[in-house]
Every structure is written in structure tokens, then in C-alpha cells.
C-alpha positions as CSV (number, residue, x, y, z in Angstrom):
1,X,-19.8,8.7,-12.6
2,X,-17.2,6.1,-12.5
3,X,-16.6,6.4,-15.9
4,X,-15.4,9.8,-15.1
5,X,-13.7,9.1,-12.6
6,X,-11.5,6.5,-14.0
7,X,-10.9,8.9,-16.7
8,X,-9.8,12.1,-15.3
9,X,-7.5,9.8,-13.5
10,X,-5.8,8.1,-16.3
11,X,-5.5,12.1,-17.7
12,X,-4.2,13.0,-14.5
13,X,-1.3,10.2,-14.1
14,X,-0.5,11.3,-18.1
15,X,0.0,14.7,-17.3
16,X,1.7,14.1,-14.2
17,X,4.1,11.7,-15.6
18,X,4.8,14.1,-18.4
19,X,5.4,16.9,-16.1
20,X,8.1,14.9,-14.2
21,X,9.9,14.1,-17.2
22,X,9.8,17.3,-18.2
23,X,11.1,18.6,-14.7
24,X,14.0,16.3,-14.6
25,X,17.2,17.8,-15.1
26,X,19.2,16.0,-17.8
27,X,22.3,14.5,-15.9
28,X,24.3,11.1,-15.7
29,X,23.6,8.5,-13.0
30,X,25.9,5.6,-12.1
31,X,24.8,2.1,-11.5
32,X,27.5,-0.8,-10.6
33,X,26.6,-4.2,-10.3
34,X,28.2,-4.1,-7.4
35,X,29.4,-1.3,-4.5
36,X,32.0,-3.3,-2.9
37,X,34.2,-6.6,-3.7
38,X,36.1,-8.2,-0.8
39,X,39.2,-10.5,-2.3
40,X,39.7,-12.6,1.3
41,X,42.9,-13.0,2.1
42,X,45.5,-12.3,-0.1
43,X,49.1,-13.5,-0.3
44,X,51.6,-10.6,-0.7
45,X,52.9,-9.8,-4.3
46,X,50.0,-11.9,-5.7
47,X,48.0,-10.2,-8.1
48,X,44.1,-9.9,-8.1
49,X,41.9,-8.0,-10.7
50,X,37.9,-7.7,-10.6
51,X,36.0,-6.1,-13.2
52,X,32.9,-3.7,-11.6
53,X,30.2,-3.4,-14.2
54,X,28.9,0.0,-14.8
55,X,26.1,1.3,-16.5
56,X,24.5,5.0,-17.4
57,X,20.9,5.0,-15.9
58,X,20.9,8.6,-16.5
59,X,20.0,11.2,-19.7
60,X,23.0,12.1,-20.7
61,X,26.7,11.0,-22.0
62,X,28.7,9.3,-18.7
63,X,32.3,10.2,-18.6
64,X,34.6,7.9,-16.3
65,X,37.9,8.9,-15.5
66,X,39.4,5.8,-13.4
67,X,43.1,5.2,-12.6
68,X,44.4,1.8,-11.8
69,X,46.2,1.5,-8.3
């Protein structure tokens, strides 16, 4: 009986895992290392830069259109 039982719940988490792959929607999905960066106090006409790493966690291609300023 356990046997059985351990079985038809391996074949159960297959199936179920495979029907929730097949149910997800092939989209993009952003993830940044980081969602905010805080560059203290900063002297007027100084320049800063930071570089956000991002990365496509999703199914499909990941377009970013960003604009500095």
C-alpha cells in the first residue's frame, strides 16, 4: 500500500508540474539586482552613474527601452 501510495504521488506531482508549464503564458519577467540605489548626498553639477543589473526570468525575448536623464 505504500508502495502505491508513493507512486501515484510521484505521477501526480509529474503531471501537475507539467500542466503548470503548460498553462503558463509565455511572457517576459524583469529581475534587477536591485529596486532602488540611494547616491547620499551629492554635490551640485557632480556627476554619478550606477549600473542596475537586469535579467529575463521570463519565456520570452525582453525588450528595454530606457532613456538616460
Amino acid at each position: 500500500m505504500i508502495r502505491i501510495t508513493a507512486t501515484a504521488l510521484a505521477v501526480l506531482a509529474f503531471v501537475a508540474r507539467g500542466a503548470a508549464a503548460a498553462d503558463a503564458p509565455t511572457s517576459p519577467a524583469l529581475e534587477a539586482n536591485e529596486l532602488v540605489y540611494d547616491a547620499g548626498k551629492v554635490s551640485r553639477g557632480a556627476t554619478v552613474t550606477h549600473t542596475f543589473l537586469l535579467k529575463n526570468v521570463g519565456t520570452a525575448d525582453l525588450s528595454v527601452d530606457a532613456k538616460p536623464g
